[in-house]
Backbone bond lengths (Angstrom), bond angles and torsions (degrees), N, CA, C in turn:
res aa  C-N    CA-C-N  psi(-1)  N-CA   C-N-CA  omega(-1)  CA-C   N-CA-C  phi
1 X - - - 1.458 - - 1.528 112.37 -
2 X 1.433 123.22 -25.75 1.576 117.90 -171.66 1.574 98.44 -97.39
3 X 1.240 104.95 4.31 2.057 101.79 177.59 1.436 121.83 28.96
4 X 1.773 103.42 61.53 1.188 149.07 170.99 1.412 109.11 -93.21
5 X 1.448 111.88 137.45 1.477 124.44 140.97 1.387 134.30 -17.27
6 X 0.967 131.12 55.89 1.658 136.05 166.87 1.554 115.78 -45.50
7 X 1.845 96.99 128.94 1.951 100.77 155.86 0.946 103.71 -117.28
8 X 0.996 102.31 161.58 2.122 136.34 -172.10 1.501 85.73 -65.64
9 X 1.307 125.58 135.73 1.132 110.75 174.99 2.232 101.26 -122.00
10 X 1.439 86.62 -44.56 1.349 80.89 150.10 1.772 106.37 -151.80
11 X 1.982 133.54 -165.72 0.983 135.33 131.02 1.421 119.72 24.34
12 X 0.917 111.39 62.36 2.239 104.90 171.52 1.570 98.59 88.16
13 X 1.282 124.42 23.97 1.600 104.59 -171.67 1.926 105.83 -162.72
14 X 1.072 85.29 101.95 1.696 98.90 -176.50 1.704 108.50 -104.68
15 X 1.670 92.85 147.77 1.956 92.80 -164.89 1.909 94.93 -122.00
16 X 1.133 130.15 142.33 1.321 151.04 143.21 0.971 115.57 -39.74
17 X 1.549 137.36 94.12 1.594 129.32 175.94 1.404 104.67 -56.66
18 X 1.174 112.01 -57.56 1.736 117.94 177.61 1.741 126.11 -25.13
19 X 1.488 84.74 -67.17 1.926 94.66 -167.86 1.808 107.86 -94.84
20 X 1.152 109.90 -19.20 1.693 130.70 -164.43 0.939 116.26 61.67
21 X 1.645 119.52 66.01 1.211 104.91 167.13 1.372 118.55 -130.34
22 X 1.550 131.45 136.61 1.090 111.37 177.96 1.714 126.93 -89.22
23 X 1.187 139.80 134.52 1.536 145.22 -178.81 1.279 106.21 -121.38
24 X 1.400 104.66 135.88 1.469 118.42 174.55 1.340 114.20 -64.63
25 X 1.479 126.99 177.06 1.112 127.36 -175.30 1.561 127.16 -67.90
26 X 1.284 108.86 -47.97 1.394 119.93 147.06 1.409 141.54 -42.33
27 X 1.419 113.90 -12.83 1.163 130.42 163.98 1.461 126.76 -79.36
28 X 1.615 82.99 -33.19 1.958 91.30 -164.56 1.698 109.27 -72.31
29 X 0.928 114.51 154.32 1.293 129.57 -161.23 2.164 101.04 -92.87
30 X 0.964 133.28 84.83 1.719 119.75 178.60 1.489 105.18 -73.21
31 X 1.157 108.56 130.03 1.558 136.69 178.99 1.385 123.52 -115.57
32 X 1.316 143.27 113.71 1.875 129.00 142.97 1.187 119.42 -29.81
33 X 1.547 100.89 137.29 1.534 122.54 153.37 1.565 98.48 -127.50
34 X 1.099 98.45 117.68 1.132 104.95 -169.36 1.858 105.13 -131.46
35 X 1.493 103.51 129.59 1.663 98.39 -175.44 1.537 102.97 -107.02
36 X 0.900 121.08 112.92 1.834 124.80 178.15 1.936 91.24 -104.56
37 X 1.786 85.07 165.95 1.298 125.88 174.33 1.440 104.51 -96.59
38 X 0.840 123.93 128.40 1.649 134.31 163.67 1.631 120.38 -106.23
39 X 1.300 135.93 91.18 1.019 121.76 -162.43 1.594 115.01 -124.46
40 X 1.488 140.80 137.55 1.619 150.11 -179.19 1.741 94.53 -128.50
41 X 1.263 83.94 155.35 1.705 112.83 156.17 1.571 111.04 -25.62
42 X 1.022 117.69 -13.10 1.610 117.61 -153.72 1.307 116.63 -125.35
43 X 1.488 117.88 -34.16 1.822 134.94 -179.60 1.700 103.76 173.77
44 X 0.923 92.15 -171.79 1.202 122.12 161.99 1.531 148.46 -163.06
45 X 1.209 140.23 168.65 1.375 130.75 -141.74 1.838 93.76 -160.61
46 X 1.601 83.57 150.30 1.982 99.25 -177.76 1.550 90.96 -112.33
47 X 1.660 113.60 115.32 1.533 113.33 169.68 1.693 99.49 -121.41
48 X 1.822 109.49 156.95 0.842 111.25 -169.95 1.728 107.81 -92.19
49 X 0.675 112.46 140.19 1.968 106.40 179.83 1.831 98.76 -116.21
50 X 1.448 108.96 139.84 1.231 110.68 -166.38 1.769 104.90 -155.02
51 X 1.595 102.87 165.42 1.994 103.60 -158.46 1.235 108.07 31.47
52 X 1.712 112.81 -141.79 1.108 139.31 -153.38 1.439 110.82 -61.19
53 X 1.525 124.03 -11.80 1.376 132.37 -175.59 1.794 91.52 -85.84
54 X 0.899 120.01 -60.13 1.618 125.45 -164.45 1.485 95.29 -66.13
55 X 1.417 112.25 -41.50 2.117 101.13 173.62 1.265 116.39 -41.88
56 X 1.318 115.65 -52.43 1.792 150.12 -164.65 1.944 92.18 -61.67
57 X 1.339 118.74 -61.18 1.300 130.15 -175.34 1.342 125.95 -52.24
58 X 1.678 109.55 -44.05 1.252 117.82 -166.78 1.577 87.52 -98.97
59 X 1.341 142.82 -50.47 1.518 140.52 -165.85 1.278 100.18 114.19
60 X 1.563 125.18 11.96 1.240 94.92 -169.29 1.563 109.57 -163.16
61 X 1.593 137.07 104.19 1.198 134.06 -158.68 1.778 109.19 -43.42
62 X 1.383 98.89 159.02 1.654 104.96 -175.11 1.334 102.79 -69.47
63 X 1.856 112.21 -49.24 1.742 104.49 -174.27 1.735 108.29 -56.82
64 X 1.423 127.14 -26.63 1.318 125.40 -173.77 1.686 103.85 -45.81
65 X 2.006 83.69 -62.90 1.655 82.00 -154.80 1.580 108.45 -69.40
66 X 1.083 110.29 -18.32 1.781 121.38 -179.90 1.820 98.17 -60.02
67 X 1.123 114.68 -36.17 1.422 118.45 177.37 1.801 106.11 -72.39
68 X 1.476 112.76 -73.30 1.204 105.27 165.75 1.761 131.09 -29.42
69 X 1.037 102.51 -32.74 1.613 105.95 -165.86 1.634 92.48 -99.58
70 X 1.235 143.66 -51.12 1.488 129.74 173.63 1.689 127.33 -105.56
71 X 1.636 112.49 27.32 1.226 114.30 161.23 1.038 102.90 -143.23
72 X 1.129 139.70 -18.12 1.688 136.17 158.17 1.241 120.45 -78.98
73 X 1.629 110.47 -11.49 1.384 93.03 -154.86 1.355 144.44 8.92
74 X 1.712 86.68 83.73 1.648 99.78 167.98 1.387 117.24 -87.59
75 X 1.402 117.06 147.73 1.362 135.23 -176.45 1.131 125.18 -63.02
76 X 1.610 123.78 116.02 1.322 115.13 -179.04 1.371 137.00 -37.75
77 X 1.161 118.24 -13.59 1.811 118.69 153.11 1.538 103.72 -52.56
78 X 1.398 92.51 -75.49 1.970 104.35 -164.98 1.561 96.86 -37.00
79 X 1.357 127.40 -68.36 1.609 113.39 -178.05 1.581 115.92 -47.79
80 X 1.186 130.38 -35.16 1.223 140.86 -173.71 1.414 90.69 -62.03
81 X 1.482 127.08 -63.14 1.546 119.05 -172.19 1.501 106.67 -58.82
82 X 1.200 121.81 -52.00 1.637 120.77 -179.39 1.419 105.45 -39.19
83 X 0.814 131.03 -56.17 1.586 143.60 -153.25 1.650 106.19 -93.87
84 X 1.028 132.25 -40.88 1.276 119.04 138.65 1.492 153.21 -72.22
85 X 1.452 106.16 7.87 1.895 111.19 171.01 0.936 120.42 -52.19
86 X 1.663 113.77 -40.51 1.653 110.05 178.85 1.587 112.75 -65.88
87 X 1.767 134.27 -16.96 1.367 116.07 -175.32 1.237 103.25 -49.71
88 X 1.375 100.76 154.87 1.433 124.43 163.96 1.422 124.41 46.06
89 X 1.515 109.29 37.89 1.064 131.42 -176.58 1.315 116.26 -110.54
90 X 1.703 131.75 130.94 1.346 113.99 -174.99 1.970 110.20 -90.21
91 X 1.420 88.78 153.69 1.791 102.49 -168.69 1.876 81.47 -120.03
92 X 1.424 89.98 157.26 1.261 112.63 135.78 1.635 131.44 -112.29
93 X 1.290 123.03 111.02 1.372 139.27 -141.44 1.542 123.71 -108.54
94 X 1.306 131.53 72.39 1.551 127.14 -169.26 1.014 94.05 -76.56
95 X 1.581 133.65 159.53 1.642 151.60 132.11 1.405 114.27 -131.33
96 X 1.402 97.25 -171.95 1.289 120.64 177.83 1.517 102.04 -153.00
97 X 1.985 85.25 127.55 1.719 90.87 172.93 1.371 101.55 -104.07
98 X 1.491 112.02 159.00 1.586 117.09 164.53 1.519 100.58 -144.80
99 X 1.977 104.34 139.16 1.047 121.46 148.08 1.550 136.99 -24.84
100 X 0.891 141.00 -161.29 1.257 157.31 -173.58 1.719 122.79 175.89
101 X 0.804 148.47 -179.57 1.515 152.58 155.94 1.548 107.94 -156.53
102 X 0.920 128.85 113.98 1.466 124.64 156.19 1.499 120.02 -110.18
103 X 1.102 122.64 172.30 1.443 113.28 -175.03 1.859 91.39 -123.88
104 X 1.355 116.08 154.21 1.279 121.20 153.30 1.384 136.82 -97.96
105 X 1.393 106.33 172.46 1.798 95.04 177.48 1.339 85.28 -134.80
């Protein structure tokens, strides 16, 4: 439910450091992290695209291709094409930047 980072904790059953909970494998939800290039006339920038935004991006849910790639075994081309449709494709792109401060020693 807090759509957190899960580890394997053991056999079919991964736990939430966050909330403590453990869910079986079938439960867990597989998601993209996905780091793209964003690039204009002007610069460019590495943003992270993540869930339902990165489904939308690539065309294609994570459990799909996670299925494709270890029960179909599809061929590293075919993933190579999946994973590249979006090059050179125009987005329209919101973010948010944030600062930081750290101090040194």
């Amino acid at each position: 439910d807090c759509k957190r980072k899960i580890g394997q904790e053991r056999e079919g059953m991964f736990r939430c450091e966050v909330c403590a909970k453990t869910i079986t494998e079938r439960d867990a939800r597989i998601t993209y992290t996905l780091t793209a290039k964003f690039q204009d006339p002007t610069d460019s920038m590495l943003l992270q695209i993540l869930g339902e935004q990165a489904d939308n991006f690539v065309g294609m849910s994570a459990a799909d291709f996670r299925n494709m790639r270890e029960v179909q075994m599809a061929s590293p081309e075919q993933l190579r094409e999946i994973m590249n449709h979006p090059n050179f494709s125009y987005h329209t792109v919101v973010y948010r930047a944030k600062v930081d401060d750290y101090a040194s020693n």
